[in-house]
C-alpha positions in Angstrom: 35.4 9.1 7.2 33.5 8.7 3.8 29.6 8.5 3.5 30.4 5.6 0.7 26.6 5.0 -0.4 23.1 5.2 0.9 20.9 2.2 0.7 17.3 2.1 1.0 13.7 -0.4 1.3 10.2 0.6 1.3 7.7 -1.8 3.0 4.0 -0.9 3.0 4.4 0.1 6.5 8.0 1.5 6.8 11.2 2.5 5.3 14.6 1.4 5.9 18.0 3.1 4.9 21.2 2.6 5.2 23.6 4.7 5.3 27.3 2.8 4.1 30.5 4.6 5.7 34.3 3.5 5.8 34.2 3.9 9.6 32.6 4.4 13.0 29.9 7.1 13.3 28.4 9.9 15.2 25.1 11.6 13.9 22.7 13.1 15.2 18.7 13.1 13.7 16.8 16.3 13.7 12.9 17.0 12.1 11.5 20.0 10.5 8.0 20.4 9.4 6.5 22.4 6.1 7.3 20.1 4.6 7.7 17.0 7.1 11.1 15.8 6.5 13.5 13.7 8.6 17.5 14.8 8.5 20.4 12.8 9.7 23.9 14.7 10.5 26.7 12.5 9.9 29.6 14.0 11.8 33.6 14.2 10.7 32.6 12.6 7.4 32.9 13.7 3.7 30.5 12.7 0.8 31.4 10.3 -2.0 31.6 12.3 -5.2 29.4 9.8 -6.9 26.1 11.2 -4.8 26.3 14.4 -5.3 23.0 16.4 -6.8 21.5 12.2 -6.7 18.1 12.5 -5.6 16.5 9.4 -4.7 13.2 9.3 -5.1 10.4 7.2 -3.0 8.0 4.7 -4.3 5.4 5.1 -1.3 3.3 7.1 0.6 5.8 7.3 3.1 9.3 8.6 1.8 8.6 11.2 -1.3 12.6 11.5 -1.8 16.2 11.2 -0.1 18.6 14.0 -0.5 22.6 14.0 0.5 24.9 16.6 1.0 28.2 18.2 2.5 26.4 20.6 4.9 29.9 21.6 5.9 33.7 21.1 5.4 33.0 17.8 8.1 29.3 17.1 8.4 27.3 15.5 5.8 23.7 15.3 5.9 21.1 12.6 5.0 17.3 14.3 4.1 14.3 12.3 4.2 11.2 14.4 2.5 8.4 12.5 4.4 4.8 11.9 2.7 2.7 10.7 6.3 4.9 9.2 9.4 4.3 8.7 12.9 7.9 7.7 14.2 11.6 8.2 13.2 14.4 5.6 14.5 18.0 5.9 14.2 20.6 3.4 15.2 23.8 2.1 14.4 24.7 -1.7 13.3 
């Protein structure tokens, strides 16, 4: 599977991204604190060459940056370096 593009909205209140893939997925969300930041493991999946080292930075309080990588040969992961948050939501469409 290929993590094609990543999509994102800022409202004054929350943030919503997408994550575009070429097939079904299975991640998993994880936090880690100093500094806050939201991560998204994408399992079995490889990272379109067109979003590597392409930082995305946020336009509110609430999301200072996205980051994407290949973590390994078949997980790619999705960081969210969070400004103030109170709750996380991930889900598939």
């Amino acid at each position: 599977m290929i993590v094609e593009n990543i999509r994102y909205w800022e409202a004054p209140n929350s943030v919503r991204l997408v994550v575009d893939l070429n097939g079904e997925a299975q991640f998993k969300q994880g936090e880690a604190r100093g500094p806050d930041r939201v991560f998204i493991d994408v399992a079995q999946a490889r990272l379109n060459s067109a979003l590597v080292g392409r930082p995305m930075p946020g336009k509110s309080g609430l999301l200072q940056q996205i980051r994407v990588g290949q973590y390994d040969n078949s997980t790619v992961r999705v960081v969210l370096d969070l400004g103030s948050y109170s709750k996380v939501n991930s889900f598939t469409l």
